[in-house]
N, C-alpha and C positions, 0 to 999 in steps of 0.2 A: 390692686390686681397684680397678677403674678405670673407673669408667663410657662406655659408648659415649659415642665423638665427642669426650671431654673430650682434652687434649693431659700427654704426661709429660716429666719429663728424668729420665735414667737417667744416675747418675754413676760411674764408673769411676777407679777411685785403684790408682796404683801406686809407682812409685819417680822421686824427683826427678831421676833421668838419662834418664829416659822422654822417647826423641822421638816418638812415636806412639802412640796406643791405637786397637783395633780392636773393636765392638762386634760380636756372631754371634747370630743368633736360629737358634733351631733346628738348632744346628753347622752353620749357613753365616754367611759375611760376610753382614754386614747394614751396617754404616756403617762410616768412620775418622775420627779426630779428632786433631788435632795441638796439642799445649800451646802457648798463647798466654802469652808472655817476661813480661807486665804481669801474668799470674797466676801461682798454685801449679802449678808444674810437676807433682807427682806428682797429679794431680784432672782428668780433662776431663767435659765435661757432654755429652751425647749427648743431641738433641729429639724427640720423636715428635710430632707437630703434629696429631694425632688418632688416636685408638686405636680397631681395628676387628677383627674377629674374624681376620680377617689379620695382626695385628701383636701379638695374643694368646698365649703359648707360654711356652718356657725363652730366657732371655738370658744367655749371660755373655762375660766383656772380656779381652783380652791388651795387654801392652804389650810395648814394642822399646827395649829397651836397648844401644844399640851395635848388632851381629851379631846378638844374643840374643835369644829372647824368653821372657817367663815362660810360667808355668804358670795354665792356664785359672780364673780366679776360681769363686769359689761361684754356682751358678746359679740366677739370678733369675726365680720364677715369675710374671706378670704376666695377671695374669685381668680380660676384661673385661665387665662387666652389663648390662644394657639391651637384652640381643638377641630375647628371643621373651616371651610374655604375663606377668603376674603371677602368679605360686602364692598357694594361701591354707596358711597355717599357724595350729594349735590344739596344744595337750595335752590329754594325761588321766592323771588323768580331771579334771583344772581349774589353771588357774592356780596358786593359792594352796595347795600341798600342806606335810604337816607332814613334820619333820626323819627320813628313812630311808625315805619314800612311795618305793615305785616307781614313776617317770615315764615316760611315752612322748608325744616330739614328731610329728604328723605333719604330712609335707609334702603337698602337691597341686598338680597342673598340667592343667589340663582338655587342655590342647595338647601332646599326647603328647611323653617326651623318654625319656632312659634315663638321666640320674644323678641324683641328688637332695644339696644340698649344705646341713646347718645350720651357723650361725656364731652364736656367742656375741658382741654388744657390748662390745671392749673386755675380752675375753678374752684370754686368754696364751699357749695351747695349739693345738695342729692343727684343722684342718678335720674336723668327720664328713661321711661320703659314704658314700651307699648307692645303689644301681640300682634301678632301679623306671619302668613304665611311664606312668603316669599319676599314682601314689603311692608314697611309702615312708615307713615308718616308722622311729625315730629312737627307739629305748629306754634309757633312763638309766640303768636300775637305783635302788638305794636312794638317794633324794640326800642330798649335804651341802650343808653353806653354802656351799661353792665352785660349785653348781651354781646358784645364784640366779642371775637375772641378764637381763638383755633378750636374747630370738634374734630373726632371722631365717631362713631359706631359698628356695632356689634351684633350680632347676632347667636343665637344659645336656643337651645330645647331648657335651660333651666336656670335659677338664677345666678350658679356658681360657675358655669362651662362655658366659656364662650367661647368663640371665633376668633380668628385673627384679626387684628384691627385696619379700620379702612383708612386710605387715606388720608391724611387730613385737610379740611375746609377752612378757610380761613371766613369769616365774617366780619367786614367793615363796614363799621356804623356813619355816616356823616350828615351834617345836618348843621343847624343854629344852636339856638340854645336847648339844651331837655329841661321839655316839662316833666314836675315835679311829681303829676299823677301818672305818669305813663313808668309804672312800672315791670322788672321784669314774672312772665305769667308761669313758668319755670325754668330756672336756672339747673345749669347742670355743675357736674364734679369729675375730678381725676383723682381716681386712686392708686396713684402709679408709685409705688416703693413696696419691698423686699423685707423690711423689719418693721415688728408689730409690738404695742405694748398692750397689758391688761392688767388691770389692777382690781385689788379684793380692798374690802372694805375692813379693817382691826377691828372699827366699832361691834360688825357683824356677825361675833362668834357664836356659834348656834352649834346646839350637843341632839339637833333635829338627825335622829338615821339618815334623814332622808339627805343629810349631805356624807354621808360616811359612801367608803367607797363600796361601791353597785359591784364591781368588779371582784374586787376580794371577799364578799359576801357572797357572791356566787360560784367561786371557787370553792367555797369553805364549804358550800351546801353538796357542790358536785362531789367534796372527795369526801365528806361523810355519808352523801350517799355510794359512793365506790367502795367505803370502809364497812356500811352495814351489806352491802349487796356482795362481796367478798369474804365476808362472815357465814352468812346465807347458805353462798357456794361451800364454805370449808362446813360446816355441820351437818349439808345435807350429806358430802363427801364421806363423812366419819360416819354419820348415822348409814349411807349404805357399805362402807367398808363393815360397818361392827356388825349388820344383818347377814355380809358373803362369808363373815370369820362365823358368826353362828352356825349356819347352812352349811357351810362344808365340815364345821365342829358335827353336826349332828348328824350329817353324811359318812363322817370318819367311824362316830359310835357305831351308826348302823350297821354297817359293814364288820365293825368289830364284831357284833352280837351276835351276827347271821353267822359268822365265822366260830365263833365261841360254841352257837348250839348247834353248828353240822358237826364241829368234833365230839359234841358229847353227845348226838345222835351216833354220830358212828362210833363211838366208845362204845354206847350201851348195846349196838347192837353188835359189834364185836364180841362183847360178855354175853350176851344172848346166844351169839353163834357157840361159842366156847363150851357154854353150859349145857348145849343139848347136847355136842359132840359128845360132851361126856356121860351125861345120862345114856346114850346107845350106847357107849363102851360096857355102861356098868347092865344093862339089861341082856346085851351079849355073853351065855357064859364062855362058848370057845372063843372068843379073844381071849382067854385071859393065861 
């Protein structure tokens, strides 16, 4: 867990021929990182410079060996607290029960959610989680000495975001000796640190697309489609440039032509005019 706003690095190890590691939140690319020569080749460090319920989720890393790339590491759940009110947490029927008491933790959140999360301090085991609108309760069963121990709980609309943590509870087991069958019915865990490791498999290099990056494939698709779609644009461009140079070309003739036969209409009828004038000259004899 990782409290809002605080920053993590998330470390990815794989094999000393690694030139590249790729970090994926939520099976997408999410960063790359490239081993720097003055360090351990098979380790890069990936930063998150503040954690928000955006950056909350599954993580995990591939590296490129050659052509190759491994196979998807173990993935890293990365939850983070601070996001909505405090819950109040109690038991019963008290703190301090004797050795085989049946216990029940409850959680509360006045500010409505729908999961409810306890964690054991420094436990070793999984998360309990239960749904619940405003409460839920958290039942132990008979306990052992494995179940003492400081809780708190949480409360989340999901499994990455949750709430500030409630105070914490202490549970004190006392009793004779523990029976041997009376064991714990779910145990919880704390996952309380800031740096994370993941590891890829060497044995698992696989030449599958399906590990090659999603991300630069899909770049590669978006800007040869921008390259044919800007093609597109430039030829339809030139195809109607070359149609407005035709059109005004055979606009320009036109105009020339009409211009060409008004003058040799009025040429011819200038020699027209000319030739009769003279004709009456010559059929007049006192003109002469």
């Amino acid at each position: 867990m990782v409290t809002n706003g605080n920053s993590v690095n998330i470390w990815c190890q794989g094999a000393q021929s690694a030139s590249e590691y790729q970090l994926y939140f939520e099976g997408s690319f999410f960063a790359l990182e490239r081993p720097k020569p003055s360090r351990s080749m098979n380790k890069v460090r990936f930063f998150i410079s503040q954690m928000t319920s955006h950056t909350a989720g599954i993580y995990t890393c591939f590296y490129q060996s050659g052509e190759l790339w491994s196979k998807s590491s173990n993935p890293l759940k990365l939850v983070v607290t601070g996001l909505y009110d405090t819950p109040n947490l109690w038991v019963y029927p008290q703190p301090e029960v004797t050795l085989g008491e049946n216990v029940t933790f409850f959680c509360q959140l006045k500010t409505a959610t729908s999961k409810f999360f306890l964690l054991k301090e420094r436990g070793s085991n999984h998360i309990q989680n239960k749904y619940g609108n405003i409460q839920a309760e958290f039942p132990m069963g008979p306990v052992t000495r494995a179940h003492r121990g400081t809780y708190r709980c949480f409360g989340s609309y999901n499994d990455y975001a949750w709430s500030f943590p409630s105070e914490p509870v202490t549970l004190l087991i006392t009793g004779g000796v523990e029976n041997s069958s009376l064991a714990p019915t779910d145990p919880t865990s704390s996952l309380d640190y800031w740096e994370f490791d993941l590891s890829t498999n060497e044995s698992g290099l696989q030449k599958d697309s399906a590990f090659w990056d999603h991300t630069t494939q899909n770049l590669i698709r978006i800007g040869l489609a921008c390259i044919i779609l800007i093609t597109l644009v430039w030829l339809l461009t030139e195809d109607w440039l070359s149609k407005r140079k035709d059109h005004e070309e055979a606009n320009r003739l036109t105009n020339w032509e009409c211009r060409r036969r008004w003058r040799m209409q009025h040429y011819f009828e200038e020699e027209q005019r000319n030739a009769i004038s003279m004709m009456e000259l010559k059929a007049t004899p006192g003109a002469l």
